[in-house]
PDB file of N, CA, C and O in Angstrom:
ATOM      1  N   UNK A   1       0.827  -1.179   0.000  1.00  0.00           N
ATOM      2  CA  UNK A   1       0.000   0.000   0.000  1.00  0.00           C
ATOM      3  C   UNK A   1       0.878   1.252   0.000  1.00  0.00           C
ATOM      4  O   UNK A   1       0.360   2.253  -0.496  1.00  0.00           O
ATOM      5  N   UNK A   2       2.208   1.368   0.507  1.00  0.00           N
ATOM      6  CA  UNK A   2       2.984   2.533   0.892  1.00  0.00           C
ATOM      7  C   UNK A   2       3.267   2.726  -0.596  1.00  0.00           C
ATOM      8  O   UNK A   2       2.987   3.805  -1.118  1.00  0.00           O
ATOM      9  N   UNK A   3       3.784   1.778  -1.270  1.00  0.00           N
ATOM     10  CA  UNK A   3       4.199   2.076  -2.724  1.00  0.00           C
ATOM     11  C   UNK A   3       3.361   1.972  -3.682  1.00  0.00           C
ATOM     12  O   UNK A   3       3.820   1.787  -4.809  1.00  0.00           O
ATOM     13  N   UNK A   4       2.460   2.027  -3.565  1.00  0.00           N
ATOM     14  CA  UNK A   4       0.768   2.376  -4.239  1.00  0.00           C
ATOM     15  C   UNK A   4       0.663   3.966  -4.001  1.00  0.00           C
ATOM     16  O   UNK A   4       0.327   4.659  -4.961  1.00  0.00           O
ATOM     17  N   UNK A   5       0.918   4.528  -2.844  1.00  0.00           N
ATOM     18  CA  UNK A   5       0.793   5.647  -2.462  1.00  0.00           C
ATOM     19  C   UNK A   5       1.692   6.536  -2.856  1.00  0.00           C
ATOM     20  O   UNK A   5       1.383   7.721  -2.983  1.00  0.00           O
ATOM     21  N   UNK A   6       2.922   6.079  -3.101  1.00  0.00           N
ATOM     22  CA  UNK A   6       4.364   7.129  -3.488  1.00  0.00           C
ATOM     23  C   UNK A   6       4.042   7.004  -5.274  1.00  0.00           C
ATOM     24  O   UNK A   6       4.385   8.084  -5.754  1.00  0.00           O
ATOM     25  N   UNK A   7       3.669   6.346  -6.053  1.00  0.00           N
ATOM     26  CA  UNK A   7       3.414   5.917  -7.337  1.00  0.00           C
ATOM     27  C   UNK A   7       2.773   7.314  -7.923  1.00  0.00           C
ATOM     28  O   UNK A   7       1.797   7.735  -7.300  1.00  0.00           O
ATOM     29  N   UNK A   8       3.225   8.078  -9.063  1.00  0.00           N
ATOM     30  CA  UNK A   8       2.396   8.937  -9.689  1.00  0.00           C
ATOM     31  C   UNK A   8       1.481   8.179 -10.433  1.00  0.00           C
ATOM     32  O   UNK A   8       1.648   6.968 -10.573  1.00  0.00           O
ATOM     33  N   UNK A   9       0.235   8.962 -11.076  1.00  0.00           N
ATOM     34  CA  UNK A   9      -0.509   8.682 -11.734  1.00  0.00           C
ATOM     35  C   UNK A   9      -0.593   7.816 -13.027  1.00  0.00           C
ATOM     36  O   UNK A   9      -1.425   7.007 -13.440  1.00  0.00           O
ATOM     37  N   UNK A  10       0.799   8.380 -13.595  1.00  0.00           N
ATOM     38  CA  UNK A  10       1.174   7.449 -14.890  1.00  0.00           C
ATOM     39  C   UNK A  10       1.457   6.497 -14.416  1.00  0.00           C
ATOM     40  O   UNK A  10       1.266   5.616 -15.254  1.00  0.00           O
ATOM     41  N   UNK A  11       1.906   5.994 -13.317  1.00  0.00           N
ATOM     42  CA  UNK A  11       2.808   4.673 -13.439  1.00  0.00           C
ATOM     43  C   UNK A  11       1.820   3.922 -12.542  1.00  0.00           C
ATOM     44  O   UNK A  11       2.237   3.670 -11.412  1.00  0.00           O
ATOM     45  N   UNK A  12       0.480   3.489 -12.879  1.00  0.00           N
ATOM     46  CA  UNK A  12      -0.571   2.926 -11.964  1.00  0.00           C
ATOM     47  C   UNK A  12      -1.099   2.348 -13.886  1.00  0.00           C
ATOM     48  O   UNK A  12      -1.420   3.079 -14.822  1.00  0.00           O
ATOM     49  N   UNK A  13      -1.020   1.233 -13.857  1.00  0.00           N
ATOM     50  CA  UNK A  13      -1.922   0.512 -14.751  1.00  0.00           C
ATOM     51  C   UNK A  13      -2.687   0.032 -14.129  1.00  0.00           C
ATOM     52  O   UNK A  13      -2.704  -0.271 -12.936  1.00  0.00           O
ATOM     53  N   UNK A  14      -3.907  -0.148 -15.499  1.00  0.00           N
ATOM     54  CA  UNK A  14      -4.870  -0.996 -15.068  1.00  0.00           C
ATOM     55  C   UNK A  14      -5.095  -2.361 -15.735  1.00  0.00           C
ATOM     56  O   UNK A  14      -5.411  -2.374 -16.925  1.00  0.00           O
ATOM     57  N   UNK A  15      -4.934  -3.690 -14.951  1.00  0.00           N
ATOM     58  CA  UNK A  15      -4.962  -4.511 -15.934  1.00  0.00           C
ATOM     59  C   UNK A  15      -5.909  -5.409 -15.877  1.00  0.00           C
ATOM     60  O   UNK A  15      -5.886  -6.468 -16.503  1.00  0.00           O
ATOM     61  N   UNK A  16      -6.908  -4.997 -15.030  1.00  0.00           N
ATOM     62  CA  UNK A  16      -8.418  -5.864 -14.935  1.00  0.00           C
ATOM     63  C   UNK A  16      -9.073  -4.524 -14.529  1.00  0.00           C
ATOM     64  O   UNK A  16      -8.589  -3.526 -13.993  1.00  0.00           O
ATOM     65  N   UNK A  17     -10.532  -4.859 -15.021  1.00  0.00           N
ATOM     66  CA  UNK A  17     -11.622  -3.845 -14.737  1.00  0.00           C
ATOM     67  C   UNK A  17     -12.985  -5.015 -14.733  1.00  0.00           C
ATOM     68  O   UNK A  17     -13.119  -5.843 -15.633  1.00  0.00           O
ATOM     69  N   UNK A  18     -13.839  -4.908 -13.670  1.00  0.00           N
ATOM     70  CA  UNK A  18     -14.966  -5.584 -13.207  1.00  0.00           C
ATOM     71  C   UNK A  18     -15.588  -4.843 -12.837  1.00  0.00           C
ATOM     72  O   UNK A  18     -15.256  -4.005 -11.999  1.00  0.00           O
ATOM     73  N   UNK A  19     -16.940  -4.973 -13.493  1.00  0.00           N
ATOM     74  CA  UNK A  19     -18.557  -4.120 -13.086  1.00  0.00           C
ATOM     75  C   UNK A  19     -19.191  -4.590 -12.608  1.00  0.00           C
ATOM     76  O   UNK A  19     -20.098  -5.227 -13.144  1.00  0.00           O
ATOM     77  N   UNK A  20     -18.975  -4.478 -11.142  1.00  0.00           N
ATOM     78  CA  UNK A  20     -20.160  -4.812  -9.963  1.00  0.00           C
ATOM     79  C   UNK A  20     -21.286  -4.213  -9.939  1.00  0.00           C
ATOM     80  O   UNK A  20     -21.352  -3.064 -10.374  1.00  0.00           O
ATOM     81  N   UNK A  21     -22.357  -4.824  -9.453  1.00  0.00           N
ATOM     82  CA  UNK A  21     -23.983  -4.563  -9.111  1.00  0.00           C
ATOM     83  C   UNK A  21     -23.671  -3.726  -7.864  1.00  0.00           C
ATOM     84  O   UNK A  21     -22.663  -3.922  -7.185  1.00  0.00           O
ATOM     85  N   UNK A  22     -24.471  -2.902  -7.632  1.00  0.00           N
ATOM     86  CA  UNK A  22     -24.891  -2.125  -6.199  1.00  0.00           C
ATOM     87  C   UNK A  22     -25.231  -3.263  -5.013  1.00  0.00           C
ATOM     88  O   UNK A  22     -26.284  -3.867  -4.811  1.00  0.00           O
ATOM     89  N   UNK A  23     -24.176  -3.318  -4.429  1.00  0.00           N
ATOM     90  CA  UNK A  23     -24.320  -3.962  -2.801  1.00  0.00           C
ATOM     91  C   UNK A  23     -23.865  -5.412  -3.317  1.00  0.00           C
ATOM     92  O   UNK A  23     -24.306  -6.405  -2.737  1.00  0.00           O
ATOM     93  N   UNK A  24     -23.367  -5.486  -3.932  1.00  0.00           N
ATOM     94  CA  UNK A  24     -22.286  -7.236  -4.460  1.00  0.00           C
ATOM     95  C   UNK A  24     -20.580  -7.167  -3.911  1.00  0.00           C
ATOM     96  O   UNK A  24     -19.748  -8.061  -4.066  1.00  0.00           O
ATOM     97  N   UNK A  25     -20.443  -6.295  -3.472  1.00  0.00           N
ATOM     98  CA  UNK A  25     -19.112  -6.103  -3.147  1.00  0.00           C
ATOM     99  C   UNK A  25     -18.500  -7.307  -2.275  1.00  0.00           C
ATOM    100  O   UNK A  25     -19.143  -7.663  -1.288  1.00  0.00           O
ATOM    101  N   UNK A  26     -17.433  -7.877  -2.550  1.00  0.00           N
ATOM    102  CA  UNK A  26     -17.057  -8.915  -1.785  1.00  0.00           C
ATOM    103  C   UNK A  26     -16.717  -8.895  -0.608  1.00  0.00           C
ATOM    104  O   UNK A  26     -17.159  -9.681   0.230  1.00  0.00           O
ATOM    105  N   UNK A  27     -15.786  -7.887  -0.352  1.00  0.00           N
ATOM    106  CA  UNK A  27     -15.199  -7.056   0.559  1.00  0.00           C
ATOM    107  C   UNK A  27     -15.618  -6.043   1.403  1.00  0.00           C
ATOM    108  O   UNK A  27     -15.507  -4.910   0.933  1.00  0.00           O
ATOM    109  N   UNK A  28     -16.151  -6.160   2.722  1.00  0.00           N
ATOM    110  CA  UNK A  28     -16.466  -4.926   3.440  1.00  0.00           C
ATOM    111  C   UNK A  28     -15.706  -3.304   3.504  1.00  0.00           C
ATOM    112  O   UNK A  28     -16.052  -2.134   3.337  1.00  0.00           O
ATOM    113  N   UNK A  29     -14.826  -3.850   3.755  1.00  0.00           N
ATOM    114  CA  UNK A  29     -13.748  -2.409   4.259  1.00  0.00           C
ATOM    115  C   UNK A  29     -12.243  -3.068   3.880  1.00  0.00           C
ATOM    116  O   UNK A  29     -11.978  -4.270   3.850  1.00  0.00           O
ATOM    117  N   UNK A  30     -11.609  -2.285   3.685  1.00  0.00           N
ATOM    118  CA  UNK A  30     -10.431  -2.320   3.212  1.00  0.00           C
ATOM    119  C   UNK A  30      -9.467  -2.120   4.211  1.00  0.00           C
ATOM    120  O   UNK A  30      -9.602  -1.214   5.034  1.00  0.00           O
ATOM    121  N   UNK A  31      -8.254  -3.081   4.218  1.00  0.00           N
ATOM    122  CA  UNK A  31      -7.712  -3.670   5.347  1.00  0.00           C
ATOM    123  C   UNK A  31      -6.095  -4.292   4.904  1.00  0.00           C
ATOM    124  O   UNK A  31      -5.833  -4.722   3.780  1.00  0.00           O
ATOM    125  N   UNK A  32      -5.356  -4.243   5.771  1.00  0.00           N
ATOM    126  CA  UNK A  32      -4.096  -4.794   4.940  1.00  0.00           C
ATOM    127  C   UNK A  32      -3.911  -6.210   5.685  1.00  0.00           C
ATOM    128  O   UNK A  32      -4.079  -6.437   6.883  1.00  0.00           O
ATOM    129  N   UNK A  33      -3.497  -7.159   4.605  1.00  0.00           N
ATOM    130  CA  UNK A  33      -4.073  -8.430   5.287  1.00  0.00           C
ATOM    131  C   UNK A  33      -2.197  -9.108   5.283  1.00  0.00           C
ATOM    132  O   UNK A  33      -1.314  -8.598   4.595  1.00  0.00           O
ATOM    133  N   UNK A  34      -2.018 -10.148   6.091  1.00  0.00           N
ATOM    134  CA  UNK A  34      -0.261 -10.868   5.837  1.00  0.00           C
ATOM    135  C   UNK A  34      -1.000 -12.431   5.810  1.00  0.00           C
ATOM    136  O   UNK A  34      -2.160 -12.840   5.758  1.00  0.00           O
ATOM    137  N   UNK A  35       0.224 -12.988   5.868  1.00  0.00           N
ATOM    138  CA  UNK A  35      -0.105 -14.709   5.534  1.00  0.00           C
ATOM    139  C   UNK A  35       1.447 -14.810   5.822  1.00  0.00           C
ATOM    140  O   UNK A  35       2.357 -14.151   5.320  1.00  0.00           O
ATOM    141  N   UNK A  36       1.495 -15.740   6.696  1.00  0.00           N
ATOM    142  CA  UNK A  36       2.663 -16.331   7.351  1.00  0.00           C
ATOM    143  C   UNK A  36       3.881 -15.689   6.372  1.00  0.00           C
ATOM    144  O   UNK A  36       3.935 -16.203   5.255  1.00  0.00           O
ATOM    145  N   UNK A  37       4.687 -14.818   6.607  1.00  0.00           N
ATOM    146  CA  UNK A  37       5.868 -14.824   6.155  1.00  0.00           C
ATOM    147  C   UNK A  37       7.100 -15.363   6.467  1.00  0.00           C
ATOM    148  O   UNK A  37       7.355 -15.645   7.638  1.00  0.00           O
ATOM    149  N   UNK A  38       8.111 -15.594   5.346  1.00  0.00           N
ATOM    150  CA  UNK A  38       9.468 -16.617   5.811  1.00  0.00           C
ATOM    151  C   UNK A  38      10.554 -15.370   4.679  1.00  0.00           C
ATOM    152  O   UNK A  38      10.413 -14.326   4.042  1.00  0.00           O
ATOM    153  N   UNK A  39      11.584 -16.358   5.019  1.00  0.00           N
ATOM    154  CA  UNK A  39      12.355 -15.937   3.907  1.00  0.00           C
ATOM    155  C   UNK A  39      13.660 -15.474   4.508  1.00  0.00           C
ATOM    156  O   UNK A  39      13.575 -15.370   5.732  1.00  0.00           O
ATOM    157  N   UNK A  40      14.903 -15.150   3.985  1.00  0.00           N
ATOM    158  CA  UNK A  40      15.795 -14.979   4.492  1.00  0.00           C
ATOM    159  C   UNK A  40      15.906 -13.641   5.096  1.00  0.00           C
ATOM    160  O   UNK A  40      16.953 -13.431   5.708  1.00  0.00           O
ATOM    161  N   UNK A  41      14.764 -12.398   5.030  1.00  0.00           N
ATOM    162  CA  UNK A  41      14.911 -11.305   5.412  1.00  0.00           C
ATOM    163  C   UNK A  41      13.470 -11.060   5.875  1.00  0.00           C
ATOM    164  O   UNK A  41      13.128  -9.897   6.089  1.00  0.00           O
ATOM    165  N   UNK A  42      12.566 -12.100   6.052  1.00  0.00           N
ATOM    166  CA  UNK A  42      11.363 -11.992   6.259  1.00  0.00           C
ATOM    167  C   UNK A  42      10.546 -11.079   5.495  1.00  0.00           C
ATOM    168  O   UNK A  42       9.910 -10.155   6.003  1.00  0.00           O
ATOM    169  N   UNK A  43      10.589 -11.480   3.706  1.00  0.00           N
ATOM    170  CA  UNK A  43      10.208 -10.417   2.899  1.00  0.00           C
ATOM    171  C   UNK A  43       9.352 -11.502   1.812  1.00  0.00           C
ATOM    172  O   UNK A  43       9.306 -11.218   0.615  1.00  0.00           O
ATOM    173  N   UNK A  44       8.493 -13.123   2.498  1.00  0.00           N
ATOM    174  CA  UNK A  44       8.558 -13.609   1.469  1.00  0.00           C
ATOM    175  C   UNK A  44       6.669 -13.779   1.960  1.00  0.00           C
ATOM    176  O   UNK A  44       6.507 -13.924   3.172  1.00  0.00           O
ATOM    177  N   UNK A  45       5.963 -13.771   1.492  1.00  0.00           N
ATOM    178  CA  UNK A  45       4.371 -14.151   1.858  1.00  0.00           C
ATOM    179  C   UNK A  45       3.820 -15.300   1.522  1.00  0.00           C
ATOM    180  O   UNK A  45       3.602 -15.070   0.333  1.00  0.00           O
ATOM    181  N   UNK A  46       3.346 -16.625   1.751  1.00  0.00           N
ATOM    182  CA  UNK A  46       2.761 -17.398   1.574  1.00  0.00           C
ATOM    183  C   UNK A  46       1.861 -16.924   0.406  1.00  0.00           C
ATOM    184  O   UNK A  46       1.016 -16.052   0.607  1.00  0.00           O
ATOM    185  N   UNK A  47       2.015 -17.431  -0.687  1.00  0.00           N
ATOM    186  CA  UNK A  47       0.786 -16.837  -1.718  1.00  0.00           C
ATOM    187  C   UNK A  47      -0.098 -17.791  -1.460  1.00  0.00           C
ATOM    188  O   UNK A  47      -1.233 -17.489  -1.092  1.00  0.00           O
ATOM    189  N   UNK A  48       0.409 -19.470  -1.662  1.00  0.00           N
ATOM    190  CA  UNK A  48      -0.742 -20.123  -1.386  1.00  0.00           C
ATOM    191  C   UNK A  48      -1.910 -20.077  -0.552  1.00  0.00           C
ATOM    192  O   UNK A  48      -3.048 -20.476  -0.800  1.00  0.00           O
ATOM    193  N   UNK A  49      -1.447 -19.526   0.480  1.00  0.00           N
ATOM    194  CA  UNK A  49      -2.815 -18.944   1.693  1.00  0.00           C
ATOM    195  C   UNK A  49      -3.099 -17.372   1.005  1.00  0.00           C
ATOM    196  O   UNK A  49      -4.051 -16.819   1.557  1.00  0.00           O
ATOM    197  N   UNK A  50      -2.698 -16.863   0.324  1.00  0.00           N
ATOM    198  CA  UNK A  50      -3.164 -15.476  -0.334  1.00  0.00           C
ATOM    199  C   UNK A  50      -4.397 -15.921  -1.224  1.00  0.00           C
ATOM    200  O   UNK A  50      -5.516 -15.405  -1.227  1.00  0.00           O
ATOM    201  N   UNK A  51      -3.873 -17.169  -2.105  1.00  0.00           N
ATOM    202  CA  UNK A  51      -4.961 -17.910  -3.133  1.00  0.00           C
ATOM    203  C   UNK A  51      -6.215 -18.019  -2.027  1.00  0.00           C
ATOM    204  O   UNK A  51      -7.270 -17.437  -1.776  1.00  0.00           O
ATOM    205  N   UNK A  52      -5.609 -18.872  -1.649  1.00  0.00           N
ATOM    206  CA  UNK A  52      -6.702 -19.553  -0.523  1.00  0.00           C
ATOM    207  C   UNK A  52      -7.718 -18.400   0.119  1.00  0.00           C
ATOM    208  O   UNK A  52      -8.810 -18.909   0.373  1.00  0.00           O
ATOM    209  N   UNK A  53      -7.678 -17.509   0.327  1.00  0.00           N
ATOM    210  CA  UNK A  53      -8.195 -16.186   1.403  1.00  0.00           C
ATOM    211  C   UNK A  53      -8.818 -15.594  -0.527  1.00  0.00           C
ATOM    212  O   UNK A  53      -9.757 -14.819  -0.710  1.00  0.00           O
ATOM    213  N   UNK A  54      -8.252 -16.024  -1.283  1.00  0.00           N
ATOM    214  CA  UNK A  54      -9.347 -14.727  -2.598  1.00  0.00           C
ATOM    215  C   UNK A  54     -10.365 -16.104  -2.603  1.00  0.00           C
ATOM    216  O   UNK A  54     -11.545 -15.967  -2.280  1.00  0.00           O
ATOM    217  N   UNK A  55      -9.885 -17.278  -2.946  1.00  0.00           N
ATOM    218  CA  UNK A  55     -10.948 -18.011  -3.379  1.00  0.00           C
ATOM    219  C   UNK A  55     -12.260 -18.333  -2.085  1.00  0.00           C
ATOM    220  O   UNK A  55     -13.453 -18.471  -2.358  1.00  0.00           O
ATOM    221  N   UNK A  56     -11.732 -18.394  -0.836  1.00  0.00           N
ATOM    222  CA  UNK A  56     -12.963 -18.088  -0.019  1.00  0.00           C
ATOM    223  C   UNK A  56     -13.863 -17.289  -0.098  1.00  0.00           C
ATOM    224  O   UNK A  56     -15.040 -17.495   0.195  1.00  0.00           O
ATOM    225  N   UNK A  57     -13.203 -15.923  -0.661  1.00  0.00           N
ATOM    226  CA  UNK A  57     -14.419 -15.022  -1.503  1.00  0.00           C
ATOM    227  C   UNK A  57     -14.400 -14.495  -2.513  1.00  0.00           C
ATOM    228  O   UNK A  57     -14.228 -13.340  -2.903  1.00  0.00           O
ATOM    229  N   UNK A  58     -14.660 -15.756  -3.093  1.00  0.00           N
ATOM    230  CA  UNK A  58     -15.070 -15.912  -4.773  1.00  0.00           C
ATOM    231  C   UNK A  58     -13.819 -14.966  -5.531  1.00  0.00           C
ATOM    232  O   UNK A  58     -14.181 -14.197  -6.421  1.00  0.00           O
ATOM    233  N   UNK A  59     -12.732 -15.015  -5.263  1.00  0.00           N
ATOM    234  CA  UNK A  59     -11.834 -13.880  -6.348  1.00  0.00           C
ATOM    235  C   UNK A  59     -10.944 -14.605  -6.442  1.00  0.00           C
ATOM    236  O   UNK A  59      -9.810 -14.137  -6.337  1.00  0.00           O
ATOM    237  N   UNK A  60     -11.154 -16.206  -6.707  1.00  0.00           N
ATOM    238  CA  UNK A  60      -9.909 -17.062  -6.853  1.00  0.00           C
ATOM    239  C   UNK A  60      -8.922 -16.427  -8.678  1.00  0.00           C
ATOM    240  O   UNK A  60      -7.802 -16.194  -9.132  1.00  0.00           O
ATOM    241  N   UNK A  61     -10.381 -16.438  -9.050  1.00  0.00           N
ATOM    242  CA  UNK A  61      -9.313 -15.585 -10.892  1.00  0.00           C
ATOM    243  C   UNK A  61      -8.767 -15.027 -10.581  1.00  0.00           C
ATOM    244  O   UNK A  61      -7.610 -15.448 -10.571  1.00  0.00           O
ATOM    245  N   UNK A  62      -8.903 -14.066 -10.213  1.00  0.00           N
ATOM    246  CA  UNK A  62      -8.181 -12.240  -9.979  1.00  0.00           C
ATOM    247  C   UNK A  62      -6.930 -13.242  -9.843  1.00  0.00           C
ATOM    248  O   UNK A  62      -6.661 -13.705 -10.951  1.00  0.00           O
ATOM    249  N   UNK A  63      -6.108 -13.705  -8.859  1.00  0.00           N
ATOM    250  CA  UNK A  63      -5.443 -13.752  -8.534  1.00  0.00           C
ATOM    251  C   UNK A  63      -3.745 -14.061  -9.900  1.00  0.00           C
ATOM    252  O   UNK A  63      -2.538 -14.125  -9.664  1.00  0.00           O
ATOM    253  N   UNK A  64      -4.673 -14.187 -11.427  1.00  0.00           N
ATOM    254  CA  UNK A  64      -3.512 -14.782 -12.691  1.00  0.00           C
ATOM    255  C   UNK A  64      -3.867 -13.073 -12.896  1.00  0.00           C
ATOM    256  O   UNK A  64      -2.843 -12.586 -13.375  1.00  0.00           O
ATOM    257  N   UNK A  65      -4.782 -12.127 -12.740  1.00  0.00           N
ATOM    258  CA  UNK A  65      -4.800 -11.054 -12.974  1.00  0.00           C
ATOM    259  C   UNK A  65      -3.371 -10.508 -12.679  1.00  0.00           C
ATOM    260  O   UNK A  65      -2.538 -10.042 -13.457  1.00  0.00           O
ATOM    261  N   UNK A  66      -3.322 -10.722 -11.183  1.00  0.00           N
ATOM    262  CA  UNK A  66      -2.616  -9.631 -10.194  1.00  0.00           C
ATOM    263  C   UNK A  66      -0.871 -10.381 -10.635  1.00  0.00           C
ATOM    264  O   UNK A  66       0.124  -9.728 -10.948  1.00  0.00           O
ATOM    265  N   UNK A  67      -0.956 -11.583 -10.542  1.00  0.00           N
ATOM    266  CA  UNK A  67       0.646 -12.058 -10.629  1.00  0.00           C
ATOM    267  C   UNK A  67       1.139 -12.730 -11.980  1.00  0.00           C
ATOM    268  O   UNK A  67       2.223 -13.306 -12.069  1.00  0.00           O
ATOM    269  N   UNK A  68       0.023 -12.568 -13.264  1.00  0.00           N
ATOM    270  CA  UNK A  68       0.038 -13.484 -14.176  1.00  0.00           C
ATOM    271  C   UNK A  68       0.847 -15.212 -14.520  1.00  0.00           C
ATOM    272  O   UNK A  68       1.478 -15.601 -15.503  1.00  0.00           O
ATOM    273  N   UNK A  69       0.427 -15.997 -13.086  1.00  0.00           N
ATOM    274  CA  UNK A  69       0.192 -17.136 -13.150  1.00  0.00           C
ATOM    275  C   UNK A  69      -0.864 -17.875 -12.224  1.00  0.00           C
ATOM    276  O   UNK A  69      -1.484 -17.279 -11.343  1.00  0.00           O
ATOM    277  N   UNK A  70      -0.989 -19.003 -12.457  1.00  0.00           N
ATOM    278  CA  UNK A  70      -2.134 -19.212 -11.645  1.00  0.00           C
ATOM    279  C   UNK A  70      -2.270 -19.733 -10.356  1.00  0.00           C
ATOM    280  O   UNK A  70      -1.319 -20.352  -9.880  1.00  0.00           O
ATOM    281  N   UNK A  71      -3.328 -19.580  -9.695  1.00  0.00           N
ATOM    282  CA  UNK A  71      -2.984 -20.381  -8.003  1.00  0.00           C
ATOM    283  C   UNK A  71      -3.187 -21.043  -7.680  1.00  0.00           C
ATOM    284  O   UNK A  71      -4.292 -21.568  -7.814  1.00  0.00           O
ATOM    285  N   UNK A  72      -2.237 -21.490  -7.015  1.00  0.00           N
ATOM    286  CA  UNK A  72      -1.825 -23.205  -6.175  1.00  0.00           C
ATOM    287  C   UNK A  72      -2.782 -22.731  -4.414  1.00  0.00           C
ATOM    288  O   UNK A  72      -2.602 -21.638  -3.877  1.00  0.00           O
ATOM    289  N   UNK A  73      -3.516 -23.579  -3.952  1.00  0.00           N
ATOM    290  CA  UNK A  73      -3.762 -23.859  -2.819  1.00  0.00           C
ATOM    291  C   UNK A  73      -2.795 -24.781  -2.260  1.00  0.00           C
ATOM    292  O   UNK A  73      -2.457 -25.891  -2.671  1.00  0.00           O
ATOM    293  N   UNK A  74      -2.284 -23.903  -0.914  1.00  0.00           N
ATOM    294  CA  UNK A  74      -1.589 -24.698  -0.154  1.00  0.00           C
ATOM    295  C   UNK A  74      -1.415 -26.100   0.202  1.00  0.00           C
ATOM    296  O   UNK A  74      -2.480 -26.594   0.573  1.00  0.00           O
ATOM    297  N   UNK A  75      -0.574 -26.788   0.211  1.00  0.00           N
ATOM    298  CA  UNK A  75      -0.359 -28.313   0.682  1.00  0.00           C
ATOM    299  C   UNK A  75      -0.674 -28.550   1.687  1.00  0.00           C
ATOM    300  O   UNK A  75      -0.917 -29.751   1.795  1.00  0.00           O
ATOM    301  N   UNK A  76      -0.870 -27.792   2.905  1.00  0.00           N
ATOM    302  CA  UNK A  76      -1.300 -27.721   4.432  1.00  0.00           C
ATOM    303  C   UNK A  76      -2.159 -26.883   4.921  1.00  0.00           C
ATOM    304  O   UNK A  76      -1.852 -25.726   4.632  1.00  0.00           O
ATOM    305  N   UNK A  77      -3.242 -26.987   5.630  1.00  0.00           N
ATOM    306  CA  UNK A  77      -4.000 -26.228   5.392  1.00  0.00           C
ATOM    307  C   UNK A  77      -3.857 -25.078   6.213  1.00  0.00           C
ATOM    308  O   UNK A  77      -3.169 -25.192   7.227  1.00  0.00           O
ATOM    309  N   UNK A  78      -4.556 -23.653   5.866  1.00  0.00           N
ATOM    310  CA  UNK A  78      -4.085 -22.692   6.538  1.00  0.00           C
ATOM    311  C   UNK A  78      -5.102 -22.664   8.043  1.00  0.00           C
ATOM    312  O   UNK A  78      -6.305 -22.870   8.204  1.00  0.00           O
ATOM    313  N   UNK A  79      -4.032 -22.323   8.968  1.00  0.00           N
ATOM    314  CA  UNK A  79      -3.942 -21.604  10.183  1.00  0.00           C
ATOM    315  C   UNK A  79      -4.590 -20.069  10.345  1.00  0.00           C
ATOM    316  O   UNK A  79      -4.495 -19.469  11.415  1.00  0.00           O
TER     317      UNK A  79
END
């Protein structure tokens, strides 16, 4: 979100656009969410539980949107 925020205007693509109905929104409020991180500097996020948390509400696609490949559900289940 911080580097969403420092980003000028030009440099914000858009590479999905979806037209929701009035009151279909998946999402209540907007929130910054983590998923177990590892990594040698603690800079790495579990995507598979990222998959896992869109497809619980219904935004399992989005997810080849956002990283252009597709998602793996975790081998273990999330915590």
């Amino acid at each position: 979100m911080c580097r969403v925020k420092r980003l000028s205007w030009k440099h914000i693509e858009v590479r999905h656009r979806e037209i929701c109905e009035s009151g279909s929104c998946k999402f209540c409020d907007m929130k910054e969410i983590s998923f177990e991180v590892h990594g040698h500097r603690n800079n790495h996020m579990d995507m598979g539980a990222f998959y896992s948390y869109l497809t619980e509400h219904n935004c399992g696609d989005i997810f080849k949107y956002l990283f252009g490949i597709e998602g793996k559900a975790p081998a273990r289940p999330v915590t």
